[in-house]
C-alpha positions as CSV (number, residue, x, y, z in Angstrom):
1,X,1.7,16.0,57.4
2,X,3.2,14.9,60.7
3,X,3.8,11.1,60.6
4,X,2.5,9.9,64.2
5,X,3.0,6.2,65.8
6,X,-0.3,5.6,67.1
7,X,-0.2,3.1,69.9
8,X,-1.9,-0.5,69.3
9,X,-3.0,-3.6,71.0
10,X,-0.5,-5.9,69.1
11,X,2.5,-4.5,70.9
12,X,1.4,-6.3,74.0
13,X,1.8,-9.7,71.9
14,X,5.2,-8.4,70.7
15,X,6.4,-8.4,74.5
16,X,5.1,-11.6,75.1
17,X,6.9,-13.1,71.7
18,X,10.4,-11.5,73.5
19,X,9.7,-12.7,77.0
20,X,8.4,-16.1,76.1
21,X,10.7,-16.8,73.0
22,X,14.0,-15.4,74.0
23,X,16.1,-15.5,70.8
24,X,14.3,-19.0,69.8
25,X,11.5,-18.1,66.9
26,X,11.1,-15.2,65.0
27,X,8.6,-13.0,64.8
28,X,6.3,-12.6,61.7
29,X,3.8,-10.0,61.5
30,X,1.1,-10.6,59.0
31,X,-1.5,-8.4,57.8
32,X,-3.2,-6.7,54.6
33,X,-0.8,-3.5,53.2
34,X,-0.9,-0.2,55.2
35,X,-2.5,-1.8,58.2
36,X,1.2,-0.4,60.1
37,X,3.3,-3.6,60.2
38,X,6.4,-1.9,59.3
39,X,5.7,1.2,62.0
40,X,5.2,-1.0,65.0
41,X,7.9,-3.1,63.9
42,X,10.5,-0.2,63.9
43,X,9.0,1.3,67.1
44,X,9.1,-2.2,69.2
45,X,12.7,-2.3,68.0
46,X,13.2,1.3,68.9
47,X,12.1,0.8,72.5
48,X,12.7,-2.9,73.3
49,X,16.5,-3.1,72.4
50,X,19.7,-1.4,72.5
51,X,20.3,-1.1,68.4
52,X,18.6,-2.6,65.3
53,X,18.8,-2.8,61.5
54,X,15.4,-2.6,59.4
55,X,16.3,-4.2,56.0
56,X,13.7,-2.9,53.6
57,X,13.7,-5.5,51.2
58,X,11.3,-3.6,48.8
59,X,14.4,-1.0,48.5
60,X,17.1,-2.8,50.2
61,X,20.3,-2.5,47.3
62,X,21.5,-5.5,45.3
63,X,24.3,-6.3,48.2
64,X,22.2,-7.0,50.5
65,X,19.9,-8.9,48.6
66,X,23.6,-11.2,47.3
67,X,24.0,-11.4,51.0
68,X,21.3,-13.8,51.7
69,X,22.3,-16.2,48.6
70,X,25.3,-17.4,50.9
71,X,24.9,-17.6,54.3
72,X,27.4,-20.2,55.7
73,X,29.5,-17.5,57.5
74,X,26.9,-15.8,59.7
75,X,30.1,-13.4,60.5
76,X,30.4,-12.0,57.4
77,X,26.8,-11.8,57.1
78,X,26.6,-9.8,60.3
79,X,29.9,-7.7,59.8
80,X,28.3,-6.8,55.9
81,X,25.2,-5.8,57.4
82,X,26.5,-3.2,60.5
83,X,29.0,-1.7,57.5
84,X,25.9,-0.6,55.2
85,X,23.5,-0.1,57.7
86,X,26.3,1.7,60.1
87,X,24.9,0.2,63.2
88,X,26.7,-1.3,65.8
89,X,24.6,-5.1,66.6
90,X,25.1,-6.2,70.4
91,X,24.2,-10.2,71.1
92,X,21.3,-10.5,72.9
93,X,20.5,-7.1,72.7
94,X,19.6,-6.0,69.2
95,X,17.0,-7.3,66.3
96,X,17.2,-7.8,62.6
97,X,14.0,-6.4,61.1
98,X,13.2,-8.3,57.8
99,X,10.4,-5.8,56.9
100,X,8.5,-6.8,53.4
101,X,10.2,-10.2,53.5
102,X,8.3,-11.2,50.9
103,X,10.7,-9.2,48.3
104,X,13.5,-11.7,49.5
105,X,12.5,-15.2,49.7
106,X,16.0,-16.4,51.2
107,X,16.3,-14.0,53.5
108,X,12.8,-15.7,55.3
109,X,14.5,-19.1,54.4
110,X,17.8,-17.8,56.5
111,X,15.5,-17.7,59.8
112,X,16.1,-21.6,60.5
113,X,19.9,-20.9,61.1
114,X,19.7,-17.2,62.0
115,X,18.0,-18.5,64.9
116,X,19.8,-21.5,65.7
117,X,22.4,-19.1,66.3
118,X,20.8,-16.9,68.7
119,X,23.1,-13.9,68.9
120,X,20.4,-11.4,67.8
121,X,16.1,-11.7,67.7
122,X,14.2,-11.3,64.4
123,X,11.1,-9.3,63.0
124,X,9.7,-10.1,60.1
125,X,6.9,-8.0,58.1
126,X,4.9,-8.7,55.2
127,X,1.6,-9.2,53.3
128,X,0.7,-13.1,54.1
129,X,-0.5,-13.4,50.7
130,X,2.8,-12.6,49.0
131,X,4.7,-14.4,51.0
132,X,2.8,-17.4,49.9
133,X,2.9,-16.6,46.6
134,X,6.9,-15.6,47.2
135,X,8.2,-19.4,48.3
136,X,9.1,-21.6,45.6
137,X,12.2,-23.7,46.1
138,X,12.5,-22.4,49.3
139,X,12.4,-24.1,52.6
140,X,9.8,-22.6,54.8
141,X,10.8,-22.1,58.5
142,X,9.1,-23.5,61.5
143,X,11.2,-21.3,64.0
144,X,8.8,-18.5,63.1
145,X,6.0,-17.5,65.4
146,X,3.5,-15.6,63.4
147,X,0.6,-12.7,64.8
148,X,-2.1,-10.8,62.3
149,X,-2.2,-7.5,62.6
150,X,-5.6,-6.1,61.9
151,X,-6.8,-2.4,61.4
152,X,-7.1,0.1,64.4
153,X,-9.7,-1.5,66.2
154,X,-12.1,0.5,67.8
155,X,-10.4,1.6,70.7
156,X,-7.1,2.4,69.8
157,X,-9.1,4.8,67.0
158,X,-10.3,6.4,70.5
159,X,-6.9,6.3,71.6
160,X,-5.3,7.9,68.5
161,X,-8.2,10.9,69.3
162,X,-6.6,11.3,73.0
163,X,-9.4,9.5,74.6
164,X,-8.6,6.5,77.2
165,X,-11.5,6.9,78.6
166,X,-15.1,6.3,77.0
167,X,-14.1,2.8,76.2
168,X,-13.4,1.0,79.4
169,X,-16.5,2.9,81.0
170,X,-18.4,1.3,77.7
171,X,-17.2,-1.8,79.1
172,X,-18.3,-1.3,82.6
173,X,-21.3,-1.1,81.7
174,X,-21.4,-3.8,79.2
175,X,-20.3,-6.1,81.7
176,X,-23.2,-5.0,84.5
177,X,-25.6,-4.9,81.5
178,X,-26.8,-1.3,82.0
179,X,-28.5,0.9,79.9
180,X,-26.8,4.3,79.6
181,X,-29.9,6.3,78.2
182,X,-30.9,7.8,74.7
183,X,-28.4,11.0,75.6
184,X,-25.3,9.5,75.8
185,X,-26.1,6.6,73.4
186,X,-27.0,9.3,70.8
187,X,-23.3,10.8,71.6
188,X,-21.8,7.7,71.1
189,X,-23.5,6.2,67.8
190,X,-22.1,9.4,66.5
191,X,-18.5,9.3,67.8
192,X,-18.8,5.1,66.8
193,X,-20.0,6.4,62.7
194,X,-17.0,8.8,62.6
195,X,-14.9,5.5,63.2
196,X,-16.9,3.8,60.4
197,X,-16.2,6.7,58.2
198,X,-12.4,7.2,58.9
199,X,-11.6,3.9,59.1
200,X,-8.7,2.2,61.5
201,X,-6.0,2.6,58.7
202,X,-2.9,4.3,60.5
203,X,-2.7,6.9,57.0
204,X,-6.4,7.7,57.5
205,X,-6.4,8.2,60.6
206,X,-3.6,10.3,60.3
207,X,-4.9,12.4,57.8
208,X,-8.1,13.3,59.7
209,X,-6.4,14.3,63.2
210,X,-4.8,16.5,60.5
211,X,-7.0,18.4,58.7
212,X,-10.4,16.8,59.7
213,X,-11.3,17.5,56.2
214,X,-13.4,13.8,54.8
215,X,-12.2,15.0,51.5
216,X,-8.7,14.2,52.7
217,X,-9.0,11.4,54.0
218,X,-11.2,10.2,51.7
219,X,-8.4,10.7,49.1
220,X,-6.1,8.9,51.3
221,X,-8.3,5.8,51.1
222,X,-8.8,5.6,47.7
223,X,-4.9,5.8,47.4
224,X,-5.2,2.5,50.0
225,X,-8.1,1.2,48.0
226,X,-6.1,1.5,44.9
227,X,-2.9,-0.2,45.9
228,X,-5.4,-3.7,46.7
229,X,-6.5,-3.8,43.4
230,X,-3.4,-3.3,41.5
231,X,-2.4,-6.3,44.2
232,X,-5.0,-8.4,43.0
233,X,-4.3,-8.2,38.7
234,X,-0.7,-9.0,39.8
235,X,-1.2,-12.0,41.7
236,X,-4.7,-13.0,39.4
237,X,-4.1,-11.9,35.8
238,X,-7.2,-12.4,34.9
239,X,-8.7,-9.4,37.0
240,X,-11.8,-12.2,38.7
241,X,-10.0,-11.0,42.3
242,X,-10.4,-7.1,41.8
243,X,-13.7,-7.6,40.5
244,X,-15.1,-9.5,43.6
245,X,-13.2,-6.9,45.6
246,X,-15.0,-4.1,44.2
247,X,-17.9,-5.6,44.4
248,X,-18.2,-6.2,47.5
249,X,-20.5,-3.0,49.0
250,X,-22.7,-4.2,46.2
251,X,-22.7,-7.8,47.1
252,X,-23.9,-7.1,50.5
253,X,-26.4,-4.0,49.8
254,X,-28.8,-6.8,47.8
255,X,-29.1,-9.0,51.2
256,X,-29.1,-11.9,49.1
257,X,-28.0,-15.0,51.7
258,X,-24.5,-15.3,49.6
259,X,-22.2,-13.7,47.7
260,X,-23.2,-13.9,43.8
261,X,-20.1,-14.3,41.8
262,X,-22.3,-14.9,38.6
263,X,-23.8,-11.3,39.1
264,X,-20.4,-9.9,39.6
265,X,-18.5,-12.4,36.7
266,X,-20.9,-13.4,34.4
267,X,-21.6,-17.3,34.0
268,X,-19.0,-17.4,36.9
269,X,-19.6,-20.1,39.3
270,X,-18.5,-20.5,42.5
271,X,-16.4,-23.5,42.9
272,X,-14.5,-22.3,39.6
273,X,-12.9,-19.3,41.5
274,X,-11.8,-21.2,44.8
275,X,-8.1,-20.6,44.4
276,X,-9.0,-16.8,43.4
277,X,-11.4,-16.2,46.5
278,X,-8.9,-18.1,48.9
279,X,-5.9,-15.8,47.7
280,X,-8.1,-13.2,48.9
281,X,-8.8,-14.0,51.9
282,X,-5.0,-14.5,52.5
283,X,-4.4,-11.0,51.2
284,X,-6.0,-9.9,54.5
285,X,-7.8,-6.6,53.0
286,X,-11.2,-8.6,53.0
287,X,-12.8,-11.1,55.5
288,X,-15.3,-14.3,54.5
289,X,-18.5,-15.1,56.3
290,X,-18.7,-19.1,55.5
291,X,-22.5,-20.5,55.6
292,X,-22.5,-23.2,58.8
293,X,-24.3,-25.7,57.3
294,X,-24.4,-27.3,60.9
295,X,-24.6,-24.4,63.7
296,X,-23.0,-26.4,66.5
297,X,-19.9,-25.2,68.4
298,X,-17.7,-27.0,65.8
299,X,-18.4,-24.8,63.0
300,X,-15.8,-24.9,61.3
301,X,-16.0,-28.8,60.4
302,X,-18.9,-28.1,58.6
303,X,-18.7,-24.3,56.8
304,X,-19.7,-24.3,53.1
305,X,-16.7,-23.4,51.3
306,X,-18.8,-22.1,48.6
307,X,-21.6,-20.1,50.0
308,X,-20.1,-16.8,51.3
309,X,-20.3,-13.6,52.2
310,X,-17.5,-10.8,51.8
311,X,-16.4,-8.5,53.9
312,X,-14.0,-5.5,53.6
313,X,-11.5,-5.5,56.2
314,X,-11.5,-1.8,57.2
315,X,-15.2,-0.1,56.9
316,X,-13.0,3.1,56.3
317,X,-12.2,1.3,53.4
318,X,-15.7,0.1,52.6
319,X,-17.2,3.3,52.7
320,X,-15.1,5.1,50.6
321,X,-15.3,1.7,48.2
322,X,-19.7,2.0,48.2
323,X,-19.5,5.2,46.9
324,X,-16.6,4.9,44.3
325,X,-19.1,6.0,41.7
326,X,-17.6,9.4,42.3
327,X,-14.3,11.3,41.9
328,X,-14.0,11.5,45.4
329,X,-16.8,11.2,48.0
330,X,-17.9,14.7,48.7
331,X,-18.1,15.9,52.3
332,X,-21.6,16.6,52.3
333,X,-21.7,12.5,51.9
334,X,-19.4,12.2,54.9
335,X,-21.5,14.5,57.0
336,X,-24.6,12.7,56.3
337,X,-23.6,9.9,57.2
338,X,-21.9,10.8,60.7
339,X,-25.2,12.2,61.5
340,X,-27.2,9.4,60.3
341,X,-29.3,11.5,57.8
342,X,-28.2,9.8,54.4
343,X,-31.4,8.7,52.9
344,X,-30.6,5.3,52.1
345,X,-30.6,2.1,53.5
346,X,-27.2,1.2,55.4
347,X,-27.8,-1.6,57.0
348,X,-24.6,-3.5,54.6
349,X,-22.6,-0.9,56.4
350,X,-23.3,-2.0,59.7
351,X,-23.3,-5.3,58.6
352,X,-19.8,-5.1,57.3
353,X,-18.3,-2.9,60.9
354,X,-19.6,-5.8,62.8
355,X,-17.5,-8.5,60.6
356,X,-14.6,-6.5,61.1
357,X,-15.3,-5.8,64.9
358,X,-16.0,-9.0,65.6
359,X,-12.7,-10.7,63.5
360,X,-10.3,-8.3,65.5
361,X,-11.4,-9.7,68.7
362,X,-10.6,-13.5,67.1
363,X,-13.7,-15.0,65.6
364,X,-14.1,-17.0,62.6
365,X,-17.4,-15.7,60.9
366,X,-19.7,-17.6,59.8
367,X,-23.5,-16.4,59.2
368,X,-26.6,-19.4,59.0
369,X,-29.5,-19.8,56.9
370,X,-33.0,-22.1,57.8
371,X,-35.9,-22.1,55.6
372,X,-39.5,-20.6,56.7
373,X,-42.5,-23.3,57.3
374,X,-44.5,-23.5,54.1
375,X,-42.1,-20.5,52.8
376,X,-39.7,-20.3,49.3
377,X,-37.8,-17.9,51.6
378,X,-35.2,-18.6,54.4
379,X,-34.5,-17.0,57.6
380,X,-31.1,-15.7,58.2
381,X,-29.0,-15.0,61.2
382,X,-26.6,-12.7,60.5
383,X,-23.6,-14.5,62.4
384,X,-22.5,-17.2,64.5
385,X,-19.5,-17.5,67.3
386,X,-18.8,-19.9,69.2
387,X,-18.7,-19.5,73.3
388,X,-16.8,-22.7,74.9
389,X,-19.7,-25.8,73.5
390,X,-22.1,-23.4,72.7
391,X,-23.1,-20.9,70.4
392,X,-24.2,-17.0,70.1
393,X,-26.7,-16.2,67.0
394,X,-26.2,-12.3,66.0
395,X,-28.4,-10.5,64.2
396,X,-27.1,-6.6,63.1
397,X,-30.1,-4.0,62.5
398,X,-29.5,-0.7,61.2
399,X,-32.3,1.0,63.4
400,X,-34.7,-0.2,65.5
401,X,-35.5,-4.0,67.5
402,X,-39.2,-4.7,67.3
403,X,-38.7,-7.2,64.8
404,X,-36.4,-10.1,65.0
405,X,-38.2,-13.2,63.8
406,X,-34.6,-15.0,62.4
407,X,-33.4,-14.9,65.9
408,X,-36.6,-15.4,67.5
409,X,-37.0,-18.5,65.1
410,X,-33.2,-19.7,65.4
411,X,-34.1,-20.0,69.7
412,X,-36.9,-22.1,69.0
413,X,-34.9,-24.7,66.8
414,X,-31.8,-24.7,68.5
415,X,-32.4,-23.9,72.0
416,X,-30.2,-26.1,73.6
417,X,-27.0,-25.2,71.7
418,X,-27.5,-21.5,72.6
419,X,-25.3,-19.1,75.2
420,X,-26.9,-15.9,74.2
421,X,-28.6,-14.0,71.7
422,X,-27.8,-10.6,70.5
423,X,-29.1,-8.1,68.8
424,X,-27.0,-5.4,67.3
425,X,-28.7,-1.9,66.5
426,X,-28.0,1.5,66.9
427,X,-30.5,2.3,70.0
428,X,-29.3,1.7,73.9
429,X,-28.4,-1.7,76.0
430,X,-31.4,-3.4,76.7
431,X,-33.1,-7.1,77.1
432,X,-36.3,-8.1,75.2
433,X,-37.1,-11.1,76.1
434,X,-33.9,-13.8,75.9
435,X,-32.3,-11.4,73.5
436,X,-29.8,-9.2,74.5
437,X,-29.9,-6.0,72.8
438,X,-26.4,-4.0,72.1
439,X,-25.5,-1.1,70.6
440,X,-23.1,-1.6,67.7
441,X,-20.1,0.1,69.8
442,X,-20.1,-2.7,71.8
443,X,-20.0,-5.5,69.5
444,X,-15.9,-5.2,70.2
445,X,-17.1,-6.8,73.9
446,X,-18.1,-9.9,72.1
């Protein structure tokens, strides 16, 4: 397999970090496991300065673990690490890559005086939710200034394919809100569900510009897939986090207006897995929805820490994770899907690409429900963002837009707190009404 550096958007933020910073913060890169921390952290180092040393501290040997137990001489510290690592560090011109930090707590607790001293920069890489879990007794540093790094996003998938093109013509035409007709919105709905099937792991990704056999890469996903839950029983013995993980493509294929953990864990409740559900969401491999109990620009003073929907951060990921009921999910699955032909209902697919889409480009998610007039049911917008002091109601449809009575309903309450409305669907750009209607391949212009 030939092991390619794909380029992504978080390099940019990397180059600001060194101009802005100069030698006075590290960086840390968070971000769920496989998602390329460790590649773009080597290749920023490879391009941006003279020399560097990557310390792998998940296979870094027992001296240079020792090294960080004593770090009152900063020269024999430096000296040590040049001799094992054979690399020559210039001052000012080279960086110290801590990569899975979370392996050596003191090493992160070193950063306060490493960059007091200012001869070298500092990258540090890890999972955010081990490094939490990794930082008893240790002093936590404030000189640290710490990005997510998020699956390939939509675009740099296009980019890893070759193709700099389609999406800043999609935006073009976003931004003069023009329709681009049934033709080319056919062409790309099917270019945009090959994304949803891949995925924006860099190893998936990979895998298919190799072979472009699904089988492969569906393989490669499960190996992905398999490495969060094994995650999960270690930091939650009692296994309640893998099961809510697994359960996710479940959770949402019911429509239910919450995630159910009694369905999943039986008698479960809510409140009583918290701690487990927030550990989650720190692990980075799944996103929350909270339920806005107000759905005002401030959203987040009022979110309802126990009503909740789940998200899988990758729908790569999410796919392969729907159809685990299988060895491996056969091609004939894969092709089905990319050309929209699987006979079931996959609207919790969509659903789930638009939390991730959406997420990437910075939004908290949160989703509202209001009950019906004379109704035991509830109408449900599917999410909510915030635009300056107002807010944006979404609601994601797997096929057509005749009918949208949530967001139809959610204008006539709350008028005056709205920018716009969309809704997301699979057909061409167009307005009905106050609602703007958007093809799901340009909910990353949100």
């Amino acid at each position: 397999m030939n092991e390619r550096v794909f380029e992504r958007k978080i390099y940019e933020k990397m180059l600001e970090w060194k101009r802005e910073s100069d030698g006075k913060t590290a960086l840390l890169i968070k971000g769920a496991r496989r998602v390329g921390k460790s590649t773009i952290a080597k290749e920023f180092a490879k391009k941006e300065y003279e020399s560097y040393i990557l310390i792998d501290f998940s296979i870094a040997p027992k001296e240079v673990h020792d090294l960080f137990k004593d770090i009152s001489d900063l020269n024999y510290l430096f000296l040590r690490l040049q001799l094992i690592y054979h690399v020559d560090l210039i001052e000012r011109k080279s960086v110290i890559i801590f990569d899975e930090v979370q392996n050596e707590p003191l090493a992160r607790q070193s950063i306060k005086h490493l960059v007091k001293d200012r001869r070298y920069d500092y990258i540090e890489t890890g999972s955010l939710l081990s490094i939490k879990k990794n930082i008893k007794n240790i002093v936590i540093p404030s000189e640290e200034t710490r990005i997510e790094m998020t699956p390939m996003d939509y675009e740099e998938f296009r980019w890893a394919l070759g193709d700099k093109t389609t999406i800043p013509q999609l935006r073009k035409a976003f931004d003069a809100r023009l329709a681009l007709g049934d033709d080319i919105n056919r062409k790309m709905m099917r270019d945009f569900r090959l994304y949803m099937l891949v995925g924006g792991m860099p190893q998936a990704v990979n895998e298919y510009i190799d072979t472009n056999n699904f089988s492969k890469v569906d393989r490669v996903k499960r190996s992905i897939l398999e490495l969060y839950v094994e995650d999960f029983r270690k930091i939650d013995s009692t296994g309640r986090a893998s099961l809510l993980f697994e359960a996710i493509p479940s959770e949402l294929a019911k429509n239910a207006s919450r995630y159910q953990v009694s369905s999943v864990i039986k008698n479960e409740k809510p409140d009583r897995v918290q701690s487990v559900v927030a550990d989650m969401k720190d692990s980075l491999t799944m996103y929350l929805a909270y339920h806005a109990n107000d759905p005002s620009a401030g959203m987040s003073l009022h979110e309802d820490i126990n009503r909740y929907k789940m998200f899988v951060c990758d729908t790569g990921l999410f796919t392969t994770l729907a159809f685990m009921d299988k060895d491996f999910t056969e091609n004939v699955i894969y092709e089905k899907l990319l050309s929209d032909k699987l006979g079931t209902d996959l609207g919790y697919l969509y659903e789930n690409i638009v939390a991730q889409m959406l997420y990437a480009n910075g939004n908290k998610l949160f989703y509202y429900t209001f009950p019906k007039d004379n109704s035991k049911h509830n109408f449900e917008v599917d999410f909510l963002i915030a635009k300056k002091n107002k807010i944006c109601p979404i609601e994601v449809k797997s096929s057509g837009y005749k009918t949208h009575a949530s967001l139809d309903a959610f204008q006539e309450k709350y008028s005056s707190k709205i920018d716009e409305c969309y809704l997301i669907y699979t057909k061409d750009f167009r307005r009905k009404d106050n609602i703007l209607c958007i093809p799901i391949y340009m909910t990353m212009f949100l």
